[in-house]
LUMFIFI-77449 format. One record per residue (C-alpha): residue in one letter; x, y, z. Coordinates in steps of 0.2 Angstrom, whole numbers, padded with zeros to 4 digits, always signed. Layout:
AXYZ
...
//
This chain:
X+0090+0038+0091
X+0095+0018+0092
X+0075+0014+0088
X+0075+0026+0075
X+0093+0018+0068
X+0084-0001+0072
X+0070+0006+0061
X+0079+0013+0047
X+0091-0003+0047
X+0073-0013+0047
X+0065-0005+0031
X+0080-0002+0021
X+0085-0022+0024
X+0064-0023+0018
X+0068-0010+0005
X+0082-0022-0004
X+0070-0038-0002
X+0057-0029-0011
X+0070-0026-0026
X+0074-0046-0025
X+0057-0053-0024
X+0045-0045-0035
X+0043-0041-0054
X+0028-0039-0066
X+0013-0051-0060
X+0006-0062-0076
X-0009-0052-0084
X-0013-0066-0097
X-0030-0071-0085
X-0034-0059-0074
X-0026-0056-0055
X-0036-0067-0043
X-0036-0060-0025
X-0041-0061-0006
X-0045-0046+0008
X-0046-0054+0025
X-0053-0047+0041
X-0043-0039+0052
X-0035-0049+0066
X-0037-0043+0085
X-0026-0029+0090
X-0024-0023+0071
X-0037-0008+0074
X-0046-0015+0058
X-0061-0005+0053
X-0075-0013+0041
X-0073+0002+0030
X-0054-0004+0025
X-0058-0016+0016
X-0067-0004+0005
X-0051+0006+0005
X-0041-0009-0002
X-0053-0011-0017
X-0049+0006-0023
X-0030+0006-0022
X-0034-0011-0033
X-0044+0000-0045
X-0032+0014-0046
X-0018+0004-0052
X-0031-0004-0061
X-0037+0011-0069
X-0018+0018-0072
X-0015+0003-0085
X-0032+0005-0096
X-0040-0012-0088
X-0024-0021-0091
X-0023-0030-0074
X-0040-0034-0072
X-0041-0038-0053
X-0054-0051-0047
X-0060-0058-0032
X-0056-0076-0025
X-0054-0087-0013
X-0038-0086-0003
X-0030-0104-0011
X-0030-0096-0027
X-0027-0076-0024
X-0013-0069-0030
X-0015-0052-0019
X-0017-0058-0003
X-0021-0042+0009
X-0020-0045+0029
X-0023-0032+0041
X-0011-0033+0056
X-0008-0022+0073
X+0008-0011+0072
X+0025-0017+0073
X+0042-0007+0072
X+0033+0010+0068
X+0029+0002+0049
X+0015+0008+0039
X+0014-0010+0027
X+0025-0024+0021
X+0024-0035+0007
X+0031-0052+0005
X+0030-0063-0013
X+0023-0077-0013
X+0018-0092-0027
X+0002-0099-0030
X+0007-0114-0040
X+0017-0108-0053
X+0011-0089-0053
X+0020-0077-0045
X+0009-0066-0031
X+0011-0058-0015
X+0004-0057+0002
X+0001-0037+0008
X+0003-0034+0028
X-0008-0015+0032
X-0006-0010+0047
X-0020+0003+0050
X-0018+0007+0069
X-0013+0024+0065
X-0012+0030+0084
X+0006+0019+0082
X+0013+0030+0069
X+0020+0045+0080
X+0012+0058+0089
X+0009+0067+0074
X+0000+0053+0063
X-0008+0050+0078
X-0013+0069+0082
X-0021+0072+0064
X-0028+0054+0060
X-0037+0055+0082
X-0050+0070+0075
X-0052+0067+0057
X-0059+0051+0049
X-0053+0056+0032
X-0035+0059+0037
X-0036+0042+0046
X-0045+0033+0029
X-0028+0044+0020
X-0014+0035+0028
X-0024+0018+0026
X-0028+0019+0006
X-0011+0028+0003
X-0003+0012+0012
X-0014+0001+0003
X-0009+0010-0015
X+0010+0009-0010
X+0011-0008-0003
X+0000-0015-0017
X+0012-0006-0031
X+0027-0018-0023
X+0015-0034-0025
X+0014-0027-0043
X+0031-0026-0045
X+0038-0008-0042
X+0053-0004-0030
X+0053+0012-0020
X+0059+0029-0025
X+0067+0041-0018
X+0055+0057-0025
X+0043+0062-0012
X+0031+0067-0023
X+0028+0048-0028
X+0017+0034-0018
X+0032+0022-0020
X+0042+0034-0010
X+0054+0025+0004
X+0051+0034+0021
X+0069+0031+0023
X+0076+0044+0013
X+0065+0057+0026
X+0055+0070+0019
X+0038+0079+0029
X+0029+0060+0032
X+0013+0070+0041
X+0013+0083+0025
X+0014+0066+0011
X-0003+0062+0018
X-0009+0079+0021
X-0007+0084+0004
X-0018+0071-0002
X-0030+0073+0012
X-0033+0092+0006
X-0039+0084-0012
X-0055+0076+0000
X-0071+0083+0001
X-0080+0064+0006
X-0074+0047+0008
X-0079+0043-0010
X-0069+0054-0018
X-0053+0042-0013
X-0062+0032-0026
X-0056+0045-0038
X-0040+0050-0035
X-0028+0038-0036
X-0013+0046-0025
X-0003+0041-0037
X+0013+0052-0048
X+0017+0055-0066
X+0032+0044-0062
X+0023+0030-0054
X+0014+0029-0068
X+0028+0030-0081
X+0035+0017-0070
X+0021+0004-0070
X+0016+0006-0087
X+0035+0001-0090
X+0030-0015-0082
X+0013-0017-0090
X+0016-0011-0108
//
């Protein structure tokens, strides 16, 4: 019970930064970033970084083109996406950062899903799409912070906070049962009517 209080104390004290440090990114050029490899112990798979570019496209897609995401170099990306070993029993983290006088953000996914409780672990050990779930839906949620949205508290969203409880093996499995192959996760974005609501808000 006290790592699971240290944990909840740990992502709602995330939680509020996230509501400090992030708002609409500038859409006026479009939205340099960077994917690096994974670091040692992360459990980074060649086959995330494909993941990543289509929780890109997805948001992408949501606002008709309007945020034109582009490939750089790291000095100028404004999505920065690392993949890092487990910590704290979190999914992903996003911190903002500045690139000159642009405002962007640097996305932490953590894809070792054998570190997300016996039943992450379970489901994620014997089924490669399950696995490639947790790691795209991270991706989508972490990269909708960079993009400027908060959490929710409405399960049925991607920007849902963990916090408030909820099923967390079923808000992947639901998504999960959508899959026939791993290119359909190119297709279906994961993401709610109210996500969307909420981002077009942002990108009008």
């Amino acid at each position: 019970m006290r790592a699971f209080l240290a944990t909840l104390a740990l992502l709602t004290a995330t939680a509020a930064a996230f509501a400090q440090g992030f708002s609409a990114l500038d859409t006026g050029t479009p939205i340099p970033y960077f994917i690096h490899d994974g670091v040692a112990g992360s459990d980074y798979r060649p086959g995330d970084r494909q993941l990543a570019v289509w929780a890109l496209q997805a948001w992408d897609r949501l606002t008709g083109g309007k945020l034109r995401f582009q490939p750089s170099s790291e000095s100028d990306a404004l999505i920065q996406v690392h993949w890092v070993p487990a910590a704290e029993g979190q999914y992903g983290e996003a911190r903002p950062l500045r690139v000159g006088t642009r405002r962007g953000a640097a996305v932490y996914i953590r894809p070792d899903t054998s570190a997300l409780g016996p039943d992450i672990a379970r489901a994620t050990r014997t089924d490669p799409l399950m696995r490639d779930t947790v790691v795209y839906l991270t991706c989508v949620h972490e990269l909708g912070h960079a993009l400027g949205l908060s959490h929710t508290s409405d399960y049925r969203d991607i920007m849902f906070f963990f916090g408030f409880g909820g099923d967390i093996p079923e808000f992947f499995g639901r998504y999960r049962r959508q899959l026939h192959t791993r290119e359909d996760i190119a297709k279906l974005s994961g993401v709610s009517e109210m996500d969307i609501a909420r981002l077009r808000a942002l990108y009008p």
